[in-house]
C-alpha positions as CSV (number, residue, x, y, z in Angstrom):
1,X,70.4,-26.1,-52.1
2,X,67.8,-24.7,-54.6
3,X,66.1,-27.9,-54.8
4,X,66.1,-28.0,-50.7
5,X,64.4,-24.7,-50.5
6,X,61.8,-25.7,-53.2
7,X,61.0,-28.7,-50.9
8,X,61.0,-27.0,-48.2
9,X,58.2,-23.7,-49.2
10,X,56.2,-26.6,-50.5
11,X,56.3,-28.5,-47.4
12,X,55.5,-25.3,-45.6
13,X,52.2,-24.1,-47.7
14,X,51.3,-27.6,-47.6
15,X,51.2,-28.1,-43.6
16,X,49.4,-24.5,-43.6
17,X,46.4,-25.0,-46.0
18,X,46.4,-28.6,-44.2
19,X,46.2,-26.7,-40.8
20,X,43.9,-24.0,-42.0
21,X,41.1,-27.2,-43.6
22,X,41.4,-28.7,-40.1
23,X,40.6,-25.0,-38.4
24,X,37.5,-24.6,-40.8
25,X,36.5,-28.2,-40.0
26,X,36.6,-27.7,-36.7
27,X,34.4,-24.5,-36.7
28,X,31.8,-26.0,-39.0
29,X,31.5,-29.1,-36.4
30,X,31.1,-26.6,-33.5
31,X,29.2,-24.1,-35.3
32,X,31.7,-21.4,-35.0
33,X,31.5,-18.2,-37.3
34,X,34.7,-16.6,-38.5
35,X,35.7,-13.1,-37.0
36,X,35.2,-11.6,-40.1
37,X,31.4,-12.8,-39.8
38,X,30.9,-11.5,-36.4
39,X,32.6,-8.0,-36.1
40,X,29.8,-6.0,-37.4
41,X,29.5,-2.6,-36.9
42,X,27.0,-1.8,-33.5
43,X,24.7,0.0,-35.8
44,X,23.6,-2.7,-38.1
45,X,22.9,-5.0,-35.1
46,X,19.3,-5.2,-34.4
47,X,18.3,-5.8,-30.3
48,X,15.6,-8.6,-29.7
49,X,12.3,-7.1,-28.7
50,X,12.1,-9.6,-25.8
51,X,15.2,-7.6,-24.3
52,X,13.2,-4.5,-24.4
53,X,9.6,-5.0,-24.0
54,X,6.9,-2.6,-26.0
55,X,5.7,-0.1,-23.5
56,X,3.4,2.0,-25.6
57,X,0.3,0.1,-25.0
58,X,0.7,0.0,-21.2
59,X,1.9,3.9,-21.2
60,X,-0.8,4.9,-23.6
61,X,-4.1,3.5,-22.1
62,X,-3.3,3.8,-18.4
63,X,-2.3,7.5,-18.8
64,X,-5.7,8.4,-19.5
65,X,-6.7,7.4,-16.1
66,X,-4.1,9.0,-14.1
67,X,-5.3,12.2,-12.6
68,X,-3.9,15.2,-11.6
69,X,-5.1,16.1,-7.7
70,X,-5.2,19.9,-6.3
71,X,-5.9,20.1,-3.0
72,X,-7.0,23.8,-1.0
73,X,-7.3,24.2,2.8
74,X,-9.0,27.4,3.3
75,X,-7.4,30.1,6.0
76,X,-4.5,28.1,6.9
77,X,-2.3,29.9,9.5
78,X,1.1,30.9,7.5
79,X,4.2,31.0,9.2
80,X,5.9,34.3,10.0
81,X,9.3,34.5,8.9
82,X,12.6,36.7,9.3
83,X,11.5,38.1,6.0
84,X,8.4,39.2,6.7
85,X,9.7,40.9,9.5
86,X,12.5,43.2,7.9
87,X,10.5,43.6,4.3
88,X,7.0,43.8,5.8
89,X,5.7,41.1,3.3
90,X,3.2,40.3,6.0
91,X,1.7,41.1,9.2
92,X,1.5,38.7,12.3
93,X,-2.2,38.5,12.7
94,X,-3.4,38.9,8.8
95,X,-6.1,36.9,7.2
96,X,-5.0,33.3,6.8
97,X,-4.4,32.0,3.1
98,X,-5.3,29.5,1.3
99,X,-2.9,26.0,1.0
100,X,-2.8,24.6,-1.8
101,X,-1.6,21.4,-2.5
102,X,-1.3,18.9,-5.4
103,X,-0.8,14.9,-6.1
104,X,-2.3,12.0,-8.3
105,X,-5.1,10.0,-8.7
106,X,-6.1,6.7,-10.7
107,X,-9.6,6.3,-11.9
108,X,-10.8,3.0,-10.8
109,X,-14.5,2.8,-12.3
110,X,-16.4,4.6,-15.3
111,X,-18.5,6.1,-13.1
112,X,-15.9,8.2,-11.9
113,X,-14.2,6.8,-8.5
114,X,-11.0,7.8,-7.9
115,X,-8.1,6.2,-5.5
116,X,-5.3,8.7,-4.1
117,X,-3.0,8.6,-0.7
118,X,-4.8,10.1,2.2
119,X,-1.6,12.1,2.2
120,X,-2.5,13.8,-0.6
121,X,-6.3,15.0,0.8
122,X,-5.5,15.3,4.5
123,X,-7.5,18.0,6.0
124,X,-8.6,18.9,1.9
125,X,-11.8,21.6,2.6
126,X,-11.7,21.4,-1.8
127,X,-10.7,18.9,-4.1
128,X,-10.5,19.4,-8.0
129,X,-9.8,16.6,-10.2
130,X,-7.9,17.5,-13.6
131,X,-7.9,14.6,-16.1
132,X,-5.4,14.4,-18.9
133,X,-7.6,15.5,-21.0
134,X,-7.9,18.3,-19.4
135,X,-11.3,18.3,-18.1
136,X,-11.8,19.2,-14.5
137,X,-13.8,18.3,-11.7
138,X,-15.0,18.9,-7.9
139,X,-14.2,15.1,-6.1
140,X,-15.9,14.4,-3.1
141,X,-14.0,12.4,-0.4
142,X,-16.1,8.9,0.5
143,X,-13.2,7.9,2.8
144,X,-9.6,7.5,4.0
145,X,-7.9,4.9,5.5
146,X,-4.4,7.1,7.1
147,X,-3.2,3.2,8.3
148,X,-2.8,2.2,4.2
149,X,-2.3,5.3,3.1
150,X,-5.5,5.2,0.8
151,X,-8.1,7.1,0.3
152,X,-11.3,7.1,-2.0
153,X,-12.7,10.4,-4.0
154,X,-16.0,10.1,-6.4
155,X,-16.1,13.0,-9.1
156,X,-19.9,12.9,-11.0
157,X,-19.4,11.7,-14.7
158,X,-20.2,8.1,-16.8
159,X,-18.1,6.5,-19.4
160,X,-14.6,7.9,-18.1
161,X,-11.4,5.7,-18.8
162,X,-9.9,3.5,-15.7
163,X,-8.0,1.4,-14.5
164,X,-8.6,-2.2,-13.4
165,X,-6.9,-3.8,-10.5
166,X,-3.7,-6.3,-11.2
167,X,-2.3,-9.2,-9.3
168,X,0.2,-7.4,-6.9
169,X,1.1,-11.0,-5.7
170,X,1.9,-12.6,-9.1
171,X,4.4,-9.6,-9.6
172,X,8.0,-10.9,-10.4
173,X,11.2,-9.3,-9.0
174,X,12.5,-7.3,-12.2
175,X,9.5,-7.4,-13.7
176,X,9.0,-3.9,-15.6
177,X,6.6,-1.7,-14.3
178,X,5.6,2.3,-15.3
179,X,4.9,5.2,-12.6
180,X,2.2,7.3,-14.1
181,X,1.3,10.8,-11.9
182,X,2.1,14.4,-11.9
183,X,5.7,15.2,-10.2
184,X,6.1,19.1,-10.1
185,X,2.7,19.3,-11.4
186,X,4.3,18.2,-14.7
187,X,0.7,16.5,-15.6
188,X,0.5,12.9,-17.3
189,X,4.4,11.8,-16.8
190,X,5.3,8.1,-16.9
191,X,8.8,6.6,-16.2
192,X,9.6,3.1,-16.2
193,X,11.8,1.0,-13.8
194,X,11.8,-3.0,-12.7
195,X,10.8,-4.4,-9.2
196,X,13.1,-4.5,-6.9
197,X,11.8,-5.7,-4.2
198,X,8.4,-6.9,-2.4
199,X,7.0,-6.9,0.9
200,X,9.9,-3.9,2.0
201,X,9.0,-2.4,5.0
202,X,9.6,1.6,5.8
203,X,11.3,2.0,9.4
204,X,9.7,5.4,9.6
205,X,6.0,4.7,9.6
206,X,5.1,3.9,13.5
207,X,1.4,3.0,13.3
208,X,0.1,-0.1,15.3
209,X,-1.4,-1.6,11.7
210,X,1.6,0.3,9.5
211,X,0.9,-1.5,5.8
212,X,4.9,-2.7,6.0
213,X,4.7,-4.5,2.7
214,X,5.8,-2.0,-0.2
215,X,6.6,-2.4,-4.2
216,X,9.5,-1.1,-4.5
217,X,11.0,-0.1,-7.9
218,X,13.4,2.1,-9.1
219,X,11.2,3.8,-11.4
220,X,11.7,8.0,-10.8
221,X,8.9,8.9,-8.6
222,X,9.2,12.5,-7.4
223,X,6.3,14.8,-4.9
224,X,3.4,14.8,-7.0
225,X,3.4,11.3,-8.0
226,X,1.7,10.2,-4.4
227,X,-1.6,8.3,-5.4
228,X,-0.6,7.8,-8.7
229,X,-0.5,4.4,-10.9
230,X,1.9,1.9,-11.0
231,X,1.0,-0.5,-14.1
232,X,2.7,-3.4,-15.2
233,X,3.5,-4.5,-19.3
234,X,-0.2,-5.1,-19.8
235,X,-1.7,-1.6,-18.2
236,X,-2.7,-3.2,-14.9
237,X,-3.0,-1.3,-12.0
238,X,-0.4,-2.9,-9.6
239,X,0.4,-0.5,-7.3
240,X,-0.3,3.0,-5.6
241,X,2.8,5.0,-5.4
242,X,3.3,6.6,-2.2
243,X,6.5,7.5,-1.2
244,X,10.1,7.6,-1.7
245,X,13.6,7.3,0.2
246,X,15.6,10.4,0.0
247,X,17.7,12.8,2.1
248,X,16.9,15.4,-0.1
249,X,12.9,15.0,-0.5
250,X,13.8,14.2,-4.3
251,X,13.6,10.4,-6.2
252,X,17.6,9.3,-5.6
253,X,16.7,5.6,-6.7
254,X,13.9,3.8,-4.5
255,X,10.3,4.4,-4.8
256,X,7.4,2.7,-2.5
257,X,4.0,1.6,-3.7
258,X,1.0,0.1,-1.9
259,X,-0.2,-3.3,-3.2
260,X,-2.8,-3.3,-5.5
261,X,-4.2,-6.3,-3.5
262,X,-4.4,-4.1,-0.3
263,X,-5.4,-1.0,-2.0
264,X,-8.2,-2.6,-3.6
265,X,-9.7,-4.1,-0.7
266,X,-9.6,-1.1,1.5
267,X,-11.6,0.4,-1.5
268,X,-14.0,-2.1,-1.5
269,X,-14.2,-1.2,2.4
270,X,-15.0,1.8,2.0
271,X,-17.6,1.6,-0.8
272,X,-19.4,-0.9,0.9
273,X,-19.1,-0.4,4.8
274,X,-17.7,3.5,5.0
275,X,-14.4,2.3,7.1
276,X,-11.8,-0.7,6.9
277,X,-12.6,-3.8,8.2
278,X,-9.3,-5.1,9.3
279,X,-8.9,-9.1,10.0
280,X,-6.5,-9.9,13.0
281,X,-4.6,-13.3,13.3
282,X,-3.4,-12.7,16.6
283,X,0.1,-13.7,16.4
284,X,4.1,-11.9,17.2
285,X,6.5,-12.8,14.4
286,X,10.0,-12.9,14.5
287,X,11.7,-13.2,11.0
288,X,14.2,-16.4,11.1
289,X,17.9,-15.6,10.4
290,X,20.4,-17.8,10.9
291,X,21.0,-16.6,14.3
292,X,17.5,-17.2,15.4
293,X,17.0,-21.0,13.6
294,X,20.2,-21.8,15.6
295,X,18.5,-20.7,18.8
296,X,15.2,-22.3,18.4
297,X,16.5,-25.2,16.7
298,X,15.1,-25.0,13.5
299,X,16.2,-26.6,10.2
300,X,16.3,-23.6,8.0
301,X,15.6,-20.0,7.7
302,X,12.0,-20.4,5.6
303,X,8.8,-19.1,7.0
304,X,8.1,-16.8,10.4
305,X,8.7,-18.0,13.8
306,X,5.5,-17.3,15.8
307,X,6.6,-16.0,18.8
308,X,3.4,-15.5,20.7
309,X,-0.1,-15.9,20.1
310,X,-2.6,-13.9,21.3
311,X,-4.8,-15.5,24.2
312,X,-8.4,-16.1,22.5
313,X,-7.4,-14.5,19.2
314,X,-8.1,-16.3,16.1
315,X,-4.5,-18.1,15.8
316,X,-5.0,-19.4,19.3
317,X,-8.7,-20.9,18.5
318,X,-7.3,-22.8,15.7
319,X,-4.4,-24.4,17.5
320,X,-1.4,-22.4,16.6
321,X,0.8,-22.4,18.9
322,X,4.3,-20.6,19.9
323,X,7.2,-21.8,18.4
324,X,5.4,-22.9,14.9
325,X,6.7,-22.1,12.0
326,X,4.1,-20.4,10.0
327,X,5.6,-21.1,6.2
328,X,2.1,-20.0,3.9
329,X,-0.8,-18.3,4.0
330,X,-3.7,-20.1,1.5
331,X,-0.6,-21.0,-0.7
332,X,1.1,-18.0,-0.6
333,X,4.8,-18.3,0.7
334,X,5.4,-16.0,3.7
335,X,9.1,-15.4,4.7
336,X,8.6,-11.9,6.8
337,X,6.1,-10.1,9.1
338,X,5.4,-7.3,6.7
339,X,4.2,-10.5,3.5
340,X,2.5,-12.0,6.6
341,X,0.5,-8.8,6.9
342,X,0.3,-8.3,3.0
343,X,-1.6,-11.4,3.2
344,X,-4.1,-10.9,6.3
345,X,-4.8,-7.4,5.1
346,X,-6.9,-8.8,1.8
347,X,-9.4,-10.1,4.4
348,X,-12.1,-9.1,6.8
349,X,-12.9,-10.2,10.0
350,X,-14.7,-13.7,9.8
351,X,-12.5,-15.2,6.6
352,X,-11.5,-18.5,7.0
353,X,-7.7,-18.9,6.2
354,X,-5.4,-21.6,5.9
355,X,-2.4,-21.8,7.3
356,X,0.6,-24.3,6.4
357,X,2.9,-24.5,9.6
358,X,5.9,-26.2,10.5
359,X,6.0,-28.0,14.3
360,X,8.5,-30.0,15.5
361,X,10.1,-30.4,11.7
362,X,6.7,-31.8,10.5
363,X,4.2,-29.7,8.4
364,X,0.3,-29.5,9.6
365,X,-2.6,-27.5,8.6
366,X,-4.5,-25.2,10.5
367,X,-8.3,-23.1,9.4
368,X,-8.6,-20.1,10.9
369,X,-11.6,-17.6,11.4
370,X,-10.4,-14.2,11.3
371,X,-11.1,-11.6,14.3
372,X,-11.5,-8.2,14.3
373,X,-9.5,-5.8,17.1
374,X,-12.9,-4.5,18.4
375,X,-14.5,-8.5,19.0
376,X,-15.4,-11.1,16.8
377,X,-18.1,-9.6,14.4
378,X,-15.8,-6.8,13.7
379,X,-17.1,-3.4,12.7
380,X,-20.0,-3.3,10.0
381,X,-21.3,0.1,9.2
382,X,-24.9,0.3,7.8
383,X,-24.9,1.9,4.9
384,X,-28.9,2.5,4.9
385,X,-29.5,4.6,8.6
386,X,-25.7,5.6,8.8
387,X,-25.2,3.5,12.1
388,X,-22.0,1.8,12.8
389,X,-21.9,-1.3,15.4
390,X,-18.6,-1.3,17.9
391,X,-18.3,-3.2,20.7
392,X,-22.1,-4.1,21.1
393,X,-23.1,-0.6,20.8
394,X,-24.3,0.9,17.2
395,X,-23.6,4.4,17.0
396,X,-23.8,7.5,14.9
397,X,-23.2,11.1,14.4
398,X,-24.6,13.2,17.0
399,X,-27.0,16.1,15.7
400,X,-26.3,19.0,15.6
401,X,-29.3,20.2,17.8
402,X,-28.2,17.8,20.6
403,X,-25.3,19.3,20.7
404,X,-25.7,22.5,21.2
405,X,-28.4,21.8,24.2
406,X,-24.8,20.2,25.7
407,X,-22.7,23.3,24.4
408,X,-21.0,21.0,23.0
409,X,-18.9,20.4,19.1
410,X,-18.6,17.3,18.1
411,X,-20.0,14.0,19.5
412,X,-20.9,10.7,18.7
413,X,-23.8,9.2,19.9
414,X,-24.6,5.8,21.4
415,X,-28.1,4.7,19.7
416,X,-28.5,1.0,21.0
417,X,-26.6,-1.1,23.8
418,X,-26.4,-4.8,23.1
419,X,-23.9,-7.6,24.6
420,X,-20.2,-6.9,24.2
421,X,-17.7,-4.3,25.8
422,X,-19.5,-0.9,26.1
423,X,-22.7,-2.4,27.8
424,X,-19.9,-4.3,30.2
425,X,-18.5,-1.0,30.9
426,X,-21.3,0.8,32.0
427,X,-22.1,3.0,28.5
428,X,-25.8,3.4,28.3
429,X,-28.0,4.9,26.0
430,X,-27.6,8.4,24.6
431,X,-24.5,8.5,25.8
432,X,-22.5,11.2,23.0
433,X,-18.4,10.1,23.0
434,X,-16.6,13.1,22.7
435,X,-13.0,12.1,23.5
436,X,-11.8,8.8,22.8
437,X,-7.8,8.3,24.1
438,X,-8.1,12.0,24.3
439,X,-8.4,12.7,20.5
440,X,-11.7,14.7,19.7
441,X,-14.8,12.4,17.6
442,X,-16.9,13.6,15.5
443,X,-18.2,10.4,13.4
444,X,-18.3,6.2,14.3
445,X,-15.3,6.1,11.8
446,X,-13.6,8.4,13.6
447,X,-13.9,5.7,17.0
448,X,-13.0,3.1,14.9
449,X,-9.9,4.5,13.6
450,X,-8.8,5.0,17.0
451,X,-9.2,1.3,18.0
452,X,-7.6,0.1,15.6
453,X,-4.3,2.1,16.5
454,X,-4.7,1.8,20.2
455,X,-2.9,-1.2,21.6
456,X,-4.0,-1.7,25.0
457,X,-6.7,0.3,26.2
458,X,-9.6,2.9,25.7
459,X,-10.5,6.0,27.7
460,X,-13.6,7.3,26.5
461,X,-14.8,10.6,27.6
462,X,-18.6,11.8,27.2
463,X,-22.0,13.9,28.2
464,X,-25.3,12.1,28.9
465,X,-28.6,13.9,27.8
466,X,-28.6,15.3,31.7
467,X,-25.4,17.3,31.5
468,X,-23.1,14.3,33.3
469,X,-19.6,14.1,32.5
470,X,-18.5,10.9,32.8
471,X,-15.3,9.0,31.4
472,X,-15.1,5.1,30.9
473,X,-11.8,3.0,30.7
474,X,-11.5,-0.3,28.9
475,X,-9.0,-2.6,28.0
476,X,-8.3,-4.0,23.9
């Protein structure tokens, strides 16, 4: 029995160390580390730096740039409340305050222009510009664009730190990207969140040219960060943060910036013609669910299904016709209205684009020559005598002494008729537009900005030099 047991233990540590050689084998072939090897404690594990990227350089060289906005409106009507009506704080009646108001800015040149949402400046009578250096200045407003969102401000200084314009397009989803502004006026705050998605739209916006082709990140953006910088890794300007979607006014996860590719052409606008010049294709898009590519009989659910095309627009002068497909846009991929309009906003009236379409399940080119809503040469200001040509006519701010020989206060006078829509209408000479779809002008841009969110038609209402009222219709 003794000698059993003997044989037994021994045949019993021989199959183990035999099993435990074959284990080890086995783990060196397959390059598998023992437990013992890989349960280290979570503090001596070091994370990759690819996992989390370096933001310091980004954070620390676009913050420089990144204004801090104040806004006054001088003897502003303030509301009466139940307060002031038991504890006398006011008096229906009193002097009007001041409003004051505040947001961000991003310095876009040395010599000191600044972009911001026209939000921020609406109806601004002062504008001081605090840089996080704290040095302060008075901005003046060059122009606004309320469609975009954008507006332009110019403080007086050389050799200030900026910002220069990124590729909004090349922009990955979860790419990281850094908010920069001045939420709660708590100045020069940065917080960092990925891309979540491009080209969203915002249901609540309800202009005829809405921009419906956000950034949208989940980096914290709160009131106060409106016209304030959204960079990417390598301190790019990618983005204008404008807005956010809340049902408490406060950041609860989503965050909306322009594009710096539409920002930075309405700048350029602005600097060089005094209002945007907005191209027009002259197409209705449907996006294509499945739903839809069932209907029509399509093959899949890539690209926009033109619906209509305009009669005589630009899409309809180059062949397109309803029912394509329209899949890119001079390479760019387009798979909704709003990255349709992302893409016709970089250009003016007069581009040439290319479009790659889809008809009848085969794919054909088609060059188009942008339009403009108010006729083919669009709307050119002149930068040297202040005129502006629309529809034919060039126009310009009406003086002040011609005014008040008309009793009037605001106007906008026709200089010149040539060929096109006024001169077809009747609109002669010295005519001064007062009321234009019943809003009050005071400027060309003014006009223009009405055109371009008028759909159908124009009722213009003015005073010759005689005294004669006399109101026009026309049709867009």
């Amino acid at each position: 029995m003794k000698k059993v047991f003997v044989y037994l233990l021994a045949t019993a540590l021989v199959s183990g160390f035999t099993a435990f050689a074959v284990v080890k084998l086995t783990d060196k072939e397959k390059g598998v580390k023992s437990d013992k090897l890989t349960s280290l404690p979570i503090h001596n594990v070091t994370l990759s730096d690819q996992l989390y990227p370096d933001f310091t350089f980004a954070a620390e060289t676009a913050v420089k740039a990144v204004v801090h906005v104040k806004v006054t409106k001088r003897g502003v009507e303030q509301p009466f409340t139940i307060y002031d009506f038991f504890f006398g704080y006011s008096n229906p009646g009193m002097t009007p305050k001041n409003q004051v108001n505040s947001g961000s800015g991003v310095i876009i040149t040395s010599d000191g222009f600044i972009i911001t949402n026209n939000h921020v400046i609406e109806g601004a009578d002062d504008i001081l510009v605090t840089m996080e250096n704290n040095k302060s200045y008075n901005a003046k407003l060059i122009g606004n664009d309320p469609v975009t969102d954008i507006a332009l401000l110019k403080i007086e200084s050389d050799n200030l730190p900026y910002l220069t314009f990124g590729d909004s397009d090349s922009l990955r989803l979860g790419e990281w990207v850094l908010a920069i502004g001045n939420p709660y006026n708590l100045r020069s705050t940065i917080t960092a969140g990925i891309v979540s998605a491009k080209a969203r739209s915002m249901p609540s916006m309800s202009e005829d040219f809405k921009i419906e082709s956000f950034i949208q990140t989940d980096a914290a953006v709160n009131p106060g960060n409106s016209g304030g910088a959204l960079v990417n890794t390598k301190g790019n300007l990618v983005g204008i943060n404008t807005a956010i979607a809340s049902r408490t006014g406060s950041y609860t996860g989503y965050s909306f910036a322009v594009p710096s590719s539409i920002a930075k052409k309405v700048v350029e606008d602005l600097i060089d013609f005094g209002t945007v010049q907005r191209a027009l294709l002259g197409i209705s898009m449907l996006d294509i669910d499945g739903e839809l590519a069932k209907e029509r009989g399509l093959q899949s659910t890539t690209g926009v299904y033109i619906a209509e095309v305009a009669r005589d627009g630009a899409a309809d002068r180059a062949g397109v016709k309803e029912g394509d497909v329209l899949i890119s846009i001079n390479g760019v991929q387009v798979n909704s209205g709003p990255s349709v309009q992302e893409q016709i906003s970089k250009y003016r009236p007069k581009d040439k684009i290319e479009l790659s379409l889809l008809r009848d399940g085969k794919q054909i080119k088609a060059s188009v020559v942008l339009q403009s809503k108010s006729g083919e040469d669009g709307v050119i200001a002149n930068t040297k005598n202040g005129l502006v040509k629309l529809f034919g006519a060039e126009l310009k701010e009406a003086k002040p002494e011609n005014l008040a020989k008309l009793s009037l206060k605001n106007g906008v006078e026709v200089v010149s008729i040539l060929d096109g829509k006024f001169k077809s209408i009747g609109i002669k000479k010295g005519f001064i537009i007062t009321y234009v779809n019943q809003t009050p002008v005071s400027k060309p841009s003014d006009i223009e900005m009405i055109v371009q969110r008028s759909r159908r038609s124009l009722l213009i209402e003015g005073v010759y030099p005689d005294g004669s009222v006399v109101y026009y219709g026309m049709g867009l």
